[in-house]
N, C-alpha and C positions, 0 to 999 in steps of 0.2 A: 269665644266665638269660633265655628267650627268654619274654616278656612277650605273654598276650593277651586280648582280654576278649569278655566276650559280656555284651550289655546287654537286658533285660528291658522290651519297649515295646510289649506288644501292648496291654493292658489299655485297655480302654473308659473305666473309671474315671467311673463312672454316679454315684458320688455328687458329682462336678462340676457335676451338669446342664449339661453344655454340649454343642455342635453341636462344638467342637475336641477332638483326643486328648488325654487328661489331661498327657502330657507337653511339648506345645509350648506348654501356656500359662507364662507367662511372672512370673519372678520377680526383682525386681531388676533390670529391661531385658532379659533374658536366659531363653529359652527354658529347663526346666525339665532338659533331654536336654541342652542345651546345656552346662548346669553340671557334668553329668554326665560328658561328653564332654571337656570342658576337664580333669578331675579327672585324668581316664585318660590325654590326652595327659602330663599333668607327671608321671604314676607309671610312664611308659616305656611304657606298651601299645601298639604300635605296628600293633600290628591287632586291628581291633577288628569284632567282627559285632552289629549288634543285629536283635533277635527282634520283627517287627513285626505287626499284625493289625489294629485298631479304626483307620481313617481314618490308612492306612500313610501314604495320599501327601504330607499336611501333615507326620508326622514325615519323611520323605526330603526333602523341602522346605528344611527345618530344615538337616538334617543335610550333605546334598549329596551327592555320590556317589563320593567316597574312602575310603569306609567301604563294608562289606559288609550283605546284608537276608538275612534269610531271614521267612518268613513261619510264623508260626503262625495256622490258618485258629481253630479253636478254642480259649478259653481254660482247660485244662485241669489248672492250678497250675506251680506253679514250675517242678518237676521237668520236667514235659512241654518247657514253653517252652524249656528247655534241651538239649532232647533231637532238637530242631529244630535248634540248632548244632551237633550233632556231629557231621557233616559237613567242618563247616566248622573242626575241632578235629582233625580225624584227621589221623596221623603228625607230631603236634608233640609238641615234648617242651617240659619247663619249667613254667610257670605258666597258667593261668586265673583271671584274675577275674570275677564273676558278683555284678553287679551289677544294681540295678534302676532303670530309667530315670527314676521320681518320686525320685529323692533327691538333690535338687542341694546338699544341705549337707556333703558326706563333701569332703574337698580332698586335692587331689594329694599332700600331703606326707604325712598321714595312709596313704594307700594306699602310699606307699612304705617307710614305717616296718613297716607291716603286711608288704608285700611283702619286706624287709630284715628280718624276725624269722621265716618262714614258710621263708625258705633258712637262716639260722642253723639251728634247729629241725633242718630237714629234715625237715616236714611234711607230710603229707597232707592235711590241710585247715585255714585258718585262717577261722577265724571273726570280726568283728567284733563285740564286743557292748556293749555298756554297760549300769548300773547305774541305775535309777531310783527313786524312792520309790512312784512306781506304778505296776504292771507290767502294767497291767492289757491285755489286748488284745493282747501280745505272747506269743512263745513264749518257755519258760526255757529256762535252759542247767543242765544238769547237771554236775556234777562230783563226783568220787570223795573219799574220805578227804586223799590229797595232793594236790586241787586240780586234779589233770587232768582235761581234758573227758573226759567217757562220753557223752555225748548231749545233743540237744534235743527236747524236749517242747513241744505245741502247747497253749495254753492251754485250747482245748476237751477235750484229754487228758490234763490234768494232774491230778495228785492234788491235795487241798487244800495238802498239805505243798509240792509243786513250787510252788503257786501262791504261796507266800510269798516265794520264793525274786527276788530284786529285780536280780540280770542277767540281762539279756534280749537274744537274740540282734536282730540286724539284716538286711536281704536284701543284705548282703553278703559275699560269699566269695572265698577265694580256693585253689584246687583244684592239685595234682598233674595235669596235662592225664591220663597215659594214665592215673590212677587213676580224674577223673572219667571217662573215658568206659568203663571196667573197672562203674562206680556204675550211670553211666546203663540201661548193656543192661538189669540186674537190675532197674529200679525197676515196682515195680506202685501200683497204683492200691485199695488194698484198702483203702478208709476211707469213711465216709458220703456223703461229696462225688463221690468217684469222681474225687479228684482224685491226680496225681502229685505229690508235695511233695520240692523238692530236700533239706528237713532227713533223707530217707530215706537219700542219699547222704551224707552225713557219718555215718550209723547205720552205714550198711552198711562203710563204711571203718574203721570202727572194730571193728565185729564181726571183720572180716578181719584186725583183729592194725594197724594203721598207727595213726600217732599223729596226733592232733586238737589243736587251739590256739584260742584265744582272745585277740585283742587288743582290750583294753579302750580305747575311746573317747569323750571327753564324749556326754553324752546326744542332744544336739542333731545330732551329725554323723548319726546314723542314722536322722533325722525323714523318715519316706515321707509325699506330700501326695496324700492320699486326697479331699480335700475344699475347699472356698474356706478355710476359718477356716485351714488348716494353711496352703493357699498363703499367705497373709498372714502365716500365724508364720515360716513358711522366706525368705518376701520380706524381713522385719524385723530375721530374721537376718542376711542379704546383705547387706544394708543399713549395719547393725551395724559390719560386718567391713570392708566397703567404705570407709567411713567413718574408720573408725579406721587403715584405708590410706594415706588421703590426709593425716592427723594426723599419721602419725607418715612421712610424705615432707615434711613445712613446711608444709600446709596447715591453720588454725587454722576449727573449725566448731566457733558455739560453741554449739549448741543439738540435736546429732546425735538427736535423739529426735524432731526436726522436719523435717530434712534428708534428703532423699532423693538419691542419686547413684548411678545407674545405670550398670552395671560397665563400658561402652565410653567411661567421663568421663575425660580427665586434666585434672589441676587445676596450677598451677606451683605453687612455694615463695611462702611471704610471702604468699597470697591467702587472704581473711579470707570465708566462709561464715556469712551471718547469719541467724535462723531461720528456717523457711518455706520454703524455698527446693527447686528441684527441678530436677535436674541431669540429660538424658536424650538419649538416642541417642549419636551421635556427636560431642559436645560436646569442645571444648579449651579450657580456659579458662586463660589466660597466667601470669604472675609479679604478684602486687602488686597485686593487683584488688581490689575490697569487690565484692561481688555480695550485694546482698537491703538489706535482706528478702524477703519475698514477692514471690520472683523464679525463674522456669521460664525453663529454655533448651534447645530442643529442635535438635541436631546442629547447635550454633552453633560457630563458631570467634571466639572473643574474644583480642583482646592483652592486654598488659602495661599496670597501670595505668589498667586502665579501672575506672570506677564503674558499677554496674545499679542502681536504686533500685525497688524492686514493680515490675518491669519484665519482661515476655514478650517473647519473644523466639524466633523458629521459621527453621532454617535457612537462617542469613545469616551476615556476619561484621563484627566491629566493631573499628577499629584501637587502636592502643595509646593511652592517656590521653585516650581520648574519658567522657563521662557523659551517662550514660543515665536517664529520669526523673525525678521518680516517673510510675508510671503511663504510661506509655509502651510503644508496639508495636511491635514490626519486624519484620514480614513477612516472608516467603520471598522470596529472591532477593535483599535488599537488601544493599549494601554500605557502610558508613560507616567514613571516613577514620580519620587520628588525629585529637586533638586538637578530638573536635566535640563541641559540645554538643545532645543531644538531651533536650527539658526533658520538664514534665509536662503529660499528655494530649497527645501530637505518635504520630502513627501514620506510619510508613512503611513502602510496601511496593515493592517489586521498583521499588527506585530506588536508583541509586549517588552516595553524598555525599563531594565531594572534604574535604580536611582543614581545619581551622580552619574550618569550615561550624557556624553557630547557628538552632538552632531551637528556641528556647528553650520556646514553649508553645502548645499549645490551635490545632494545626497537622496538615495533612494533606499527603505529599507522594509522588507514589504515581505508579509507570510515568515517572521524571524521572531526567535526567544534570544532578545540582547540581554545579556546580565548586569549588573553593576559596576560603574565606576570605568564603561568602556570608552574607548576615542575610537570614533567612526568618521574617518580621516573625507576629507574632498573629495567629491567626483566617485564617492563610492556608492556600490549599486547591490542587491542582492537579486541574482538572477533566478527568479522564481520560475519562469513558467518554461516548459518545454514542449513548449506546443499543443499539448493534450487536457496538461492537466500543472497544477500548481504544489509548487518542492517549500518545505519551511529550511530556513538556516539556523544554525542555533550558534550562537556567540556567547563566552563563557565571560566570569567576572574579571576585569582588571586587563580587560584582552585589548591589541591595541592595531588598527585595520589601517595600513597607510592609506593616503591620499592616491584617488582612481585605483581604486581596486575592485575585481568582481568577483563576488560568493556566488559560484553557480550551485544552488542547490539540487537536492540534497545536502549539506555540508556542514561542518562543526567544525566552529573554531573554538578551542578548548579555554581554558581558565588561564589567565595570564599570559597567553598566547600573541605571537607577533605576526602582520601579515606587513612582507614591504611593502612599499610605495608600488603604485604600477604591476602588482599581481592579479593573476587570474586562477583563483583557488579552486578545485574542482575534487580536492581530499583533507579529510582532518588533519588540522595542525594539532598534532596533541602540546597538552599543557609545555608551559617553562620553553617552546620551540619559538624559531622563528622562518616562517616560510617565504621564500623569494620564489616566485613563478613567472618568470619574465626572461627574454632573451637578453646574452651577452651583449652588450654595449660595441659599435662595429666602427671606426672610426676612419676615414678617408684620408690623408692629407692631400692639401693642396685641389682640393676635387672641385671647389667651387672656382678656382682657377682654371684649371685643365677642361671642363664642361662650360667657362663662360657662363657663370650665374651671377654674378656682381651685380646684386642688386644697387643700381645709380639713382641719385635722386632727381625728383620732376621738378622737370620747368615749371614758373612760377605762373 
């Protein structure tokens, strides 16, 4: 059966208040069309047109241009928007689905179960709908003495009696192609709004003698985000589900109510999730890791066996059985080895650290080529910037930089090289040297006597 969809993405969606189209904001890392989109490629739709209007050019953006546009200039109800694709529908046979581009909760398998009972059937319209304890806001679904659909009704038209009625249809369909476009030509706009409503097309299909369907699905898959509170309930869903993806591949998260992982995360087997933690962009995170607590990783690549302890960390990569933390930063561009130890309060940025490399604390090393197997002593810094413009350092293998020391770069510190304690390097130490940069030791006697500095202790 030839599989096609038309997606609903004109909408303004003004109770966003925002300056973006309500569809490209983002849910679970992932555009809200995006999820949409994903739904449809797994349910076979292999052509798809969506129906754009309110700030087209960020959803096209989104989307890219192997998909098809048409434009609805006016938002004029469902029906209308739909009415805009028929065009784009005409001489196909098979299926349409007719969905709407805020639902990013409906999933590919869903649509295809719906899709696989709609050809069983041999259907003219399947409807999705689900069951809720409060129906309030939604249209019913009608059905006859045996349970077959007869129609939906909008809740602004509903009797009291309809209104008790607790399934409630969803903006998604999925249509006979020439029946809908048979629906379309007929629909008018005869209601207070002057609006088209596609539920006229499933009336009308039904008036005409063809049979109507219902596939009932948890509540949640048919949630449209009309507003921020909803975007936050369908993110938390994502979330949820994402989560319990990575659980049930060997990923053990033990606190997923705190966890956030963003749908372009892969995580390996045996890698432990502790709470707080926030997993986003294009992140990899290895086999046998502990990552967190309170630890964000934005489009990192992490190995096997590493530790992050409350540790940030933005588009870089970390080798396998290196530790990270606590409290520690790694900048963009950086690269660390295996096997390093990056302790707590140490910042790195767009600097590459060979393997068996320590830095253990309360360290800055930033625009530097460290080698392996080096000690990057306390309190040391690599003095990059000169005001203008930014100097790298380069630190050789086995080299060893005492505690508070500064690399003012330009500078190399050669292979196996020593920098004392308390220097300020400002020339190559070449190899097998050891540089001391620091004044003579100047010693007083009796000074704190003769000046009266006795420090005495305070009354209680």
């Amino acid at each position: 059966m030839e599989i096609c969809a038309v997606v609903l993405a004109a909408g303004e969606g003004r109770r966003m208040k925002s300056k973006k189209a309500k569809v490209v904001h983002l849910a679970a890392g992932k555009p809200l069309i995006g999820w949409v989109r994903e739904a449809l490629d797994q349910a076979g739709a292999r052509d798809q047109v969506y129906v754009v209007g309110y700030a087209q050019d960020q959803v096209r953006q989104v989307l890219g241009e192997d998909v098809a546009f048409v434009i609805q200039e006016h938002q004029l109800g469902t029906g209308h928007a739909v009415l805009q694709a028929a065009p784009f529908l005409h001489a196909r046979d098979g299926a349409t689905l007719v969905v709407s581009g805020d639902a990013p909760l409906v999933t590919g398998a869903t649509l295809r179960q719906a899709l696989d009972l709609f050809e069983r059937d041999q259907l003219a319209v399947l409807m999705l709908t689900a069951v809720t304890d409060d129906p309030t806001g939604y249209g019913r679904v009608l059905r006859d003495a045996d349970g077959r659909v007869r129609g939906v009704v909008e809740e602004r038209n509903a009797t009291d009696e309809e209104r008790r009625i607790r399934e409630v249809k969803s903006s998604l369909y999925c249509f006979r192609t020439p029946l809908l476009l048979s629906a379309l030509g007929r629909l008018g706009s005869g209601n207070a709004h002057g609006e088209i409503h596609l539920t006229d097309a499933v009336s009308l299909l039904i008036a005409d003698g063809h049979r109507a369907g219902a596939f009932r699905v948890p509540f949640e898959e048919i949630l449209s985000v009309n507003d921020r509170v909803l975007l936050q309930a369908a993110g938390s869903i994502l979330n949820r589900r994402i989560c319990q993806d990575h659980m049930r591949s060997g990923v053990t998260i033990l606190d997923p109510g705190s966890t956030w992982i963003e749908a372009g995360v892969n995580i390996g087997p045996d890698t432990e999730i502790l709470p707080g933690c926030h997993l986003s962009g294009q992140t990899t995170v290895g086999e046998d890791c502990r990552i967190g607590p309170n630890t964000r990783l934005v489009d990192m690549t992490v190995g096997s066996g590493v530790t992050l302890d409350n540790t940030v960390a933005v588009r870089s990569r970390i080798g396998d059985q290196t530790t990270v933390g606590p409290f520690a930063y790694i900048r963009p561009g950086s690269v660390i080895g295996a096997h390093c130890r990056i302790g707590d309060f140490v910042e790195v940025k767009n600097a590459v650290i060979g393997a068996h490399t320590t830095a253990a604390h309360l360290a800055y090393i930033g625009d530097a080529d460290v080698g392996e197997n080096v000690n990057y002593g306390c309190g040391c810094i690599t003095v990059n910037y000169d005001g203008l413009r930014k100097h790298r350092t380069t630190i050789g293998d086995n080299a060893f930089v005492g505690s508070n020391s500064n690399l003012v770069a330009p500078v190399t510190v050669e292979d196996n090289a020593y920098v004392a304690a308390g220097s300020t390097i400002t020339d190559t130490v070449p190899a097998y040297a050891m540089a001391i940069a620091r004044q003579r030791q100047v010693v007083k006697e009796n000074w704190v006597v003769t000046r009266n500095r006795i420090r005495r202790p305070k009354s209680p």
